[in-house]
N, C-alpha and C positions, 0 to 999 in steps of 0.2 A: 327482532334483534336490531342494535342498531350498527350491522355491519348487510347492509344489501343496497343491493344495485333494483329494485323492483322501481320503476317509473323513471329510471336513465336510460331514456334513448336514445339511438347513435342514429345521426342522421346524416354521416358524410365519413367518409375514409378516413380522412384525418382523424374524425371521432373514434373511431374504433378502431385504429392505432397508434393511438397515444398511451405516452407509457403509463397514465394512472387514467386506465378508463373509468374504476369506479370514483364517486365522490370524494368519499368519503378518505380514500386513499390522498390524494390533495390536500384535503384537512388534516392526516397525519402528519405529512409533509413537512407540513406548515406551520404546524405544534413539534414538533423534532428541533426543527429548526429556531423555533421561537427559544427550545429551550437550549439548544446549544449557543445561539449568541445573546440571549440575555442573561437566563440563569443561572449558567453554569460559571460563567465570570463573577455574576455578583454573591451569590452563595459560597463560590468553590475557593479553600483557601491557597496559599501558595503551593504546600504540595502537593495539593490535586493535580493543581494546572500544570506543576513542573515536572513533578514524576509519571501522573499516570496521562493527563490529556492529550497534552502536547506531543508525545512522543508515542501514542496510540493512534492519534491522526495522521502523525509522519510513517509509520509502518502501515498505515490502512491505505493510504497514497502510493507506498511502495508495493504495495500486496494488490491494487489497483496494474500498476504496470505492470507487473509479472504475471496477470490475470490476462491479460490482452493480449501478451506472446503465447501461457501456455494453454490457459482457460478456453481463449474463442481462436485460436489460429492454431492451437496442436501443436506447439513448438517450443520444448522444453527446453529451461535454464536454467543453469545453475552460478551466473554470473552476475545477477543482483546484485551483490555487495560491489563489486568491483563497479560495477555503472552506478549506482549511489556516489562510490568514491571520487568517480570523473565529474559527476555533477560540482562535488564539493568543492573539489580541489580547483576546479575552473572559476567557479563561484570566489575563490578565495582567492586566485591570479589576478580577476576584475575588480576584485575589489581595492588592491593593495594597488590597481593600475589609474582608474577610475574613482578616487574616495569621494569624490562631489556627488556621483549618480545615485538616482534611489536604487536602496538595496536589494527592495523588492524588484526590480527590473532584472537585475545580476541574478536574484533567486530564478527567475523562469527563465532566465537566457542561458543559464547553466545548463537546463538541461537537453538545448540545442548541440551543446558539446559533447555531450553524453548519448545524445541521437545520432550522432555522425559517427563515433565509435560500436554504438551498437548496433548498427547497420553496418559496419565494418564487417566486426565478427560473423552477422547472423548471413552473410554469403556462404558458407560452407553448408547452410540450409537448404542452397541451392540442390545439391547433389546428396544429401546426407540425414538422415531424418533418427528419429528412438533414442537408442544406447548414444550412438555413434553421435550426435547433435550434443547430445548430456555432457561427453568427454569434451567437445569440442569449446564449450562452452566454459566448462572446469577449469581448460586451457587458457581462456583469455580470464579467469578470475586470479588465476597466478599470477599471467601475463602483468595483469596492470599492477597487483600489489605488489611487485618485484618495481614496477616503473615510479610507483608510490615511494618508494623504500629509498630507489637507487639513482632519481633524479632528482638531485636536491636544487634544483631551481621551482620545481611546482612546490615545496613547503618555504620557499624562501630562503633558505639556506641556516633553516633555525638550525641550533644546535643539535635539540633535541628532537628532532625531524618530526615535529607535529605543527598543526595548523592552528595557530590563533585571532580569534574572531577578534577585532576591532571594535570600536565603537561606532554604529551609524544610522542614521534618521531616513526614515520613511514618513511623506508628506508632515515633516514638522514633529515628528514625534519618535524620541528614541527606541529603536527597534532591536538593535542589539548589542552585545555588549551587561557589563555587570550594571550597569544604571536602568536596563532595559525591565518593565516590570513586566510580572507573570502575568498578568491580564491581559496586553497590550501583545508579547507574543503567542498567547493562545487565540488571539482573535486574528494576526496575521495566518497564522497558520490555519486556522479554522476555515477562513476565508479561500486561501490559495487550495487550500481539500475541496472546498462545495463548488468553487467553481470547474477546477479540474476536473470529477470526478459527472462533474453536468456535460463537458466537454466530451469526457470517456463515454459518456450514454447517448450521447449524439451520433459521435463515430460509429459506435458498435450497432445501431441501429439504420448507417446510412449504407452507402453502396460499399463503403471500403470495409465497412463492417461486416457484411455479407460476405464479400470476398474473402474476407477473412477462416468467417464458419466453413463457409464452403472450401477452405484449403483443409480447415479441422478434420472436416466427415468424410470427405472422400478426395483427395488434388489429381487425381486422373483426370476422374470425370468434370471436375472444375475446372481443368483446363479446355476439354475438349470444350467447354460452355463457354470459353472463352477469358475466362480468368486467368489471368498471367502470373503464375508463381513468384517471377522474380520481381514485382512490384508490391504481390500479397503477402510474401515473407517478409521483405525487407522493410517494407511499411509498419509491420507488426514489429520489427525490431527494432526499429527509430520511433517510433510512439512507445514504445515500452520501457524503449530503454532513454525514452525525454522521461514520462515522468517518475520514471527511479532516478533518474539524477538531479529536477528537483527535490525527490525527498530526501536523497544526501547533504543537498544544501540544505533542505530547514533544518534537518537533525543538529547540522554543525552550526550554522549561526543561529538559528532560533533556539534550537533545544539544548543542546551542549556547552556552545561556547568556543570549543574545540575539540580537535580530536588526533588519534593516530591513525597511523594504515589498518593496526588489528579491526580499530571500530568494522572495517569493510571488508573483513575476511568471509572466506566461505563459509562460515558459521552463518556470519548475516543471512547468507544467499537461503542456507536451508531453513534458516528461521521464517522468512518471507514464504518460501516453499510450504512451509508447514503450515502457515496460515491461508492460504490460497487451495489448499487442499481439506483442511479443517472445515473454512467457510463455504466453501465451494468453487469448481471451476466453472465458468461461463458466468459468473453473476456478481454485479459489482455489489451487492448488499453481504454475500459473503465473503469480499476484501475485510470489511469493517467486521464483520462476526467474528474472519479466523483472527482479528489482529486482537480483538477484543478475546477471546479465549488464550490465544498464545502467549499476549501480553502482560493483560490485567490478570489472568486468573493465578497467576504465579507470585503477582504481589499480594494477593486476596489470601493463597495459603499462608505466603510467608509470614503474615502478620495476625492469624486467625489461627492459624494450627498449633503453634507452640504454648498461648496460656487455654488452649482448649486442651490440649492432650496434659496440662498438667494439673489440670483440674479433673479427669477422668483416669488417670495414671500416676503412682508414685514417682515416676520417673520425669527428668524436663526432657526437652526437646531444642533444641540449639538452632537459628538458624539456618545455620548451612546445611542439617538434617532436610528443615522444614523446605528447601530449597531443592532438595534432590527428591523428598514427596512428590512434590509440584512437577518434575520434569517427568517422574514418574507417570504419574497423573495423564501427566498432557502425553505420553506415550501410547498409556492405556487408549485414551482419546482417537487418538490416530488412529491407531489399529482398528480402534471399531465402529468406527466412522466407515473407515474403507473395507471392511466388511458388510455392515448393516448398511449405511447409506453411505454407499461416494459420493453423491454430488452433495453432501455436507449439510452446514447448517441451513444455507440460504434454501435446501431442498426443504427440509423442516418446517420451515418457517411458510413456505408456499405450502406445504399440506395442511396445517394450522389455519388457514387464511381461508383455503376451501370450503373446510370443514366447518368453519363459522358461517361461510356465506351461506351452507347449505342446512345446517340444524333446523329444525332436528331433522331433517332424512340423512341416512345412512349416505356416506362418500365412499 
């Protein structure tokens, strides 16, 4: 088969802990890759890239940060939305302050703001962990949509209290704005994901990464080992909660355009939750699976299930039916995800992987 490791030997620590020891895993990589910044731009037409891509990699980004507080640190949130929202909205302060700077600077500097907030909140981690953490957190997602709502200097003092993206250029090339084309923001964003998400896998693999786990599995005895809680929470909440606040910002100026406070309600936050739990906790491959089920599989119904069922049925089927199948659906999903497999997709897909390397003996 041509999925083995037989004549790869490791002949140094580094070699055999690097994160794609076999080959051929590398060559996927790098075939993934190929086709996401070549192909998919030049095949894919505008509503690919505007409905499903673009906005699939901004939730897989986001499903990323909320992976790293609740996935490898044990530290559940239900404030997502609301730390997207401080990304954005800061994103959108600099920009109206700042219009000469590149945008793309403003997009990752935002979510410096969004780290300093969510390190704010995640101090009551200090003392308070489960249920108690969950409310605590629900609390600061009201918190700031009330601040969204009720400080009308962060939307500008628009009328109609939402955020509008401007026009503007990234190294010489319109980035966003209605002139801005779908190719040109799927490949920013593509970009600010692969490198992020390289960034994410470094962390979680280094010392602060560890600390982390190890507040996960057991924070007693991580402490006695020396691990300082109040550094390994809060690290995990200012890293998680930077990159949910860039993903605020791409959604609003790359993928939207604009937006209101609703966009970053608690809705968001469990939608993110649900993909994180779908794809798996602990594993950044299933950020991108749960975003890819939670996301795409409900545009997949909505446009396949209504002239299928009326081609097998006297009856049509409407939309907004076909929409409430799909949530249906992805409930089913949940449920037996967390029965059959909790650690999700990303577990699946590592048994699959085994099971090839090893055929035909029995795994």
């Amino acid at each position: 088969m041509f999925y083995r490791e037989a004549g790869q030997y490791k002949t140094s620590y580094e070699a055999d802990s690097a994160k794609f020891p076999i080959r051929q895993d590398k060559w996927f990589i790098w075939f993934y890759l190929a086709i996401a910044f070549i192909a998919i731009p030049y095949f894919g037409g505008q509503f690919f890239l505007d409905a499903i891509m673009i906005p699939f990699l901004v939730f897989a980004l986001a499903a990323v940060g909320l992976n790293i507080l609740t996935g490898y640190t044990g530290q559940i949130s239900l404030g997502t939305g609301a730390f997207m929202g401080v990304g954005a909205y800061a994103c959108y302060k600099m920009t109206l302050a700042f219009p000469d700077v590149n945008i793309i600077v403003f997009i990752i500097a935002s979510g410096i703001f969004s780290a300093i907030i969510g390190a704010f909140f995640g101090l009551p981690s200090l003392r308070i962990k489960g249920f108690y953490l969950v409310v605590t957190t629900l609390a600061a997602q009201f918190f700031l949509e009330w601040a969204f709502i009720r400080i009308p200097w962060l939307y500008n003092y628009n009328p109609s209290g939402a955020i509008e993206v401007p026009q503007r250029e990234a190294f010489g090339v319109i980035v966003t704005g209605a002139s801005a084309s779908s190719e040109v923001r799927y490949l920013v964003v593509l970009s600010v994901v692969v490198i992020m998400t390289w960034f994410a896998s470094n962390i979680i693999s280094g010392r602060i990464g560890r600390s982390w786990m190890m507040i996960r599995d057991m924070d007693i005895a991580a402490e006695l080992m020396g691990v300082r809680p109040l550094y390994a929470k809060l690290s995990a909440f200012a890293v998680s909660s930077f990159y949910c606040g860039v993903a605020g910002a791409l959604m609003v100026f790359i993928w939207q355009g604009a937006a209101e406070v609703e966009v970053f309600d608690y809705n968001r936050s469990f939608q993110i939750l649900f993909m994180i739990i779908l794809g798996g906790l602990g594993s950044l491959l299933g950020c991108f699976l749960g975003a890819a089920v939670i996301f795409i599989f409900p545009i997949i119904i909505h446009n396949i299930l209504p002239p299928i069922w009326a081609i097998i049925t006297p009856w049509t089927m409407s939309s907004s039916q076909a929409d409430l199948v799909a949530a249906v659906m992805i409930g089913v999903l949940i449920v037996t995800f967390l029965i059959m497999e909790p650690h999700g997709l990303a577990r699946l897909w590592a048994i699959m992987k085994q099971k090839l390397r090893v055929w035909p003996f029995p795994y």
